[in-house]
DRENDO-1510 file (C-alpha; in Angstrom, 1 decimal, always signed):
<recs>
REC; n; res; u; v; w
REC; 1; UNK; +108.3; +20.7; +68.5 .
REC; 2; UNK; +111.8; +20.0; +69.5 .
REC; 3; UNK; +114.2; +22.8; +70.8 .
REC; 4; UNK; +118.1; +22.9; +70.6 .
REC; 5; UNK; +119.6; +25.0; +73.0 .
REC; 6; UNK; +122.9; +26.4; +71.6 .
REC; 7; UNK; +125.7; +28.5; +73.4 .
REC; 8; UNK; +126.2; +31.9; +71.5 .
REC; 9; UNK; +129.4; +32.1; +69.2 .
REC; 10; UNK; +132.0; +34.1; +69.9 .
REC; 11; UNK; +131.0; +36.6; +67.5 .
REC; 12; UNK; +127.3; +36.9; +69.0 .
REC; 13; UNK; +128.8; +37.3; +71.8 .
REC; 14; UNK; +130.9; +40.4; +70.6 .
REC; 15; UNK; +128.0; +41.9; +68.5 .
REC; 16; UNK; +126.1; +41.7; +71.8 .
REC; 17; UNK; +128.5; +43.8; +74.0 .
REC; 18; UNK; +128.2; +46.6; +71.1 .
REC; 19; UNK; +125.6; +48.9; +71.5 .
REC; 20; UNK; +123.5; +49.3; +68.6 .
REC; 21; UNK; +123.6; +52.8; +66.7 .
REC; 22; UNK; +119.6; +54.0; +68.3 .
REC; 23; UNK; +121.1; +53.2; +71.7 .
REC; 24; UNK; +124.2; +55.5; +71.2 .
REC; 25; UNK; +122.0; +58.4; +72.6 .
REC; 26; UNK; +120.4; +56.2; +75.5 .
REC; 27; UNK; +124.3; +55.9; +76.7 .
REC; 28; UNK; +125.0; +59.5; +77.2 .
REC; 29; UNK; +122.6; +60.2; +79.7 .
REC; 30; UNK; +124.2; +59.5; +83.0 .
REC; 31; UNK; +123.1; +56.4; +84.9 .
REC; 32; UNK; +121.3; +56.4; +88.3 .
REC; 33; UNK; +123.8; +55.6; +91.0 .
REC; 34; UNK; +124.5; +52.1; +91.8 .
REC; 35; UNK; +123.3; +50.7; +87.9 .
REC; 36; UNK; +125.8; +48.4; +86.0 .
REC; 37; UNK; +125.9; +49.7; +82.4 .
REC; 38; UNK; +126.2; +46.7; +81.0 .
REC; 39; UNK; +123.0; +45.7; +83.4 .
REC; 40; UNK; +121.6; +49.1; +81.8 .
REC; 41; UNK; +122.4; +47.8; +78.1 .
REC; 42; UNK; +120.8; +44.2; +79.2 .
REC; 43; UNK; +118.0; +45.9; +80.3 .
REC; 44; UNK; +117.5; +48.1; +77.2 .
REC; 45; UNK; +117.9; +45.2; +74.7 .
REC; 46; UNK; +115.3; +43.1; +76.7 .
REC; 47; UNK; +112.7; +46.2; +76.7 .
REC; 48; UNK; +113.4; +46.2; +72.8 .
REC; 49; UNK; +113.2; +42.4; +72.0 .
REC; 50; UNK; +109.9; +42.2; +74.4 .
REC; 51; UNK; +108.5; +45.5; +72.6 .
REC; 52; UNK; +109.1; +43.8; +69.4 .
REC; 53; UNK; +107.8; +40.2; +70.3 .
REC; 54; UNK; +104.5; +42.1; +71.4 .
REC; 55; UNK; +103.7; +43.8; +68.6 .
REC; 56; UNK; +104.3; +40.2; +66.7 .
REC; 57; UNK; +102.2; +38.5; +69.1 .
REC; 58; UNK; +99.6; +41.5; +69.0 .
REC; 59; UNK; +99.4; +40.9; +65.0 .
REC; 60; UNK; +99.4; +37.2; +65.4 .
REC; 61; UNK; +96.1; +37.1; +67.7 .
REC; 62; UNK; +94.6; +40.1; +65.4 .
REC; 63; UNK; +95.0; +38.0; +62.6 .
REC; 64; UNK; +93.3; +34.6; +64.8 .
REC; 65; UNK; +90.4; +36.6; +65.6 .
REC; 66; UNK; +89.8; +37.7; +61.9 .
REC; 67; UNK; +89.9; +34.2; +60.7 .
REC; 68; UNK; +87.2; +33.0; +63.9 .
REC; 69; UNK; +85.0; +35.6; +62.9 .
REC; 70; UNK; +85.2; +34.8; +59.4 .
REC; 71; UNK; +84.5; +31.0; +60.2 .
REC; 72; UNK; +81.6; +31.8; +62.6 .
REC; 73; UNK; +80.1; +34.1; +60.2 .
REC; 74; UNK; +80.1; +30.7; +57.7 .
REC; 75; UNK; +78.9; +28.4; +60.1 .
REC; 76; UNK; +76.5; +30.9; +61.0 .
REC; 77; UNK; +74.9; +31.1; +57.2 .
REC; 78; UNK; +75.3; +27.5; +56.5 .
REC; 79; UNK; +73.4; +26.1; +59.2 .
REC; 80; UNK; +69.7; +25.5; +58.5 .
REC; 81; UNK; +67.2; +27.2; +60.8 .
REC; 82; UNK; +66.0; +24.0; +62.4 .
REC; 83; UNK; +63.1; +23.8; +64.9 .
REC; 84; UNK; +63.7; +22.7; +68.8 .
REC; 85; UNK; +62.9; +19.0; +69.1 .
REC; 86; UNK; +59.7; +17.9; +70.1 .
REC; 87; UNK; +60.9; +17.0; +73.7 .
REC; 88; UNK; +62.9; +20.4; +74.9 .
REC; 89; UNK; +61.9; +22.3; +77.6 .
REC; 90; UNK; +62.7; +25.8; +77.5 .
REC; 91; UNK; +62.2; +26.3; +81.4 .
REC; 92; UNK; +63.8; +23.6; +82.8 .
REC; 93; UNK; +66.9; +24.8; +83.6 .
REC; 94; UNK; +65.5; +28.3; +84.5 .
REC; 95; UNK; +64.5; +29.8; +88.2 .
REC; 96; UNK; +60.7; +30.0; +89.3 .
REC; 97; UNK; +59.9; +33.3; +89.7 .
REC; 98; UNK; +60.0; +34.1; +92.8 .
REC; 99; UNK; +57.4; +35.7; +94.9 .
</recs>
């Protein structure tokens, strides 16, 4: 995959530095002494964008799973029940019992 990395346009920029209308309320409430709003605002957007980007991950990996279940469950039913060969050893790998 190839990435570009692209300064914002002007206009990003500017719809950035607006607060979007569920935030409105999240800006009335005083800040703690000492916080930047527009670190505040940063901070809120991140929170939202890494809230959303979870939930897509979360449904991406739900969906992964469903598919390796559904391909084990075929391999599973397609393979023939084949006897060991004639030259395995059940216990060689396993601990003598001990004493």
């Amino acid at each position: 995959m190839k990435f570009d990395v692209v300064d914002p346009s002007d206009e990003q920029a500017i719809l950035d530095e607006e607060a979007a209308p569920g935030e409105q309320g999240a800006e009335d409430e005083p800040l703690p002494p000492g916080v930047h709003p527009r670190l505040d605002r940063a901070a809120r957007q991140m929170h939202t964008r890494i809230s959303a980007d979870l939930g897509t991950l979360g449904e991406s990996l739900n969906r992964l799973h469903a598919h390796i279940e559904t391909a084990r469950s075929r391999e599973t039913e397609d393979a023939p029940q084949a006897p060991p060969p004639t030259n395995f050893r059940a216990g060689a790998f396993s601990r003598p019992p001990s004493p």
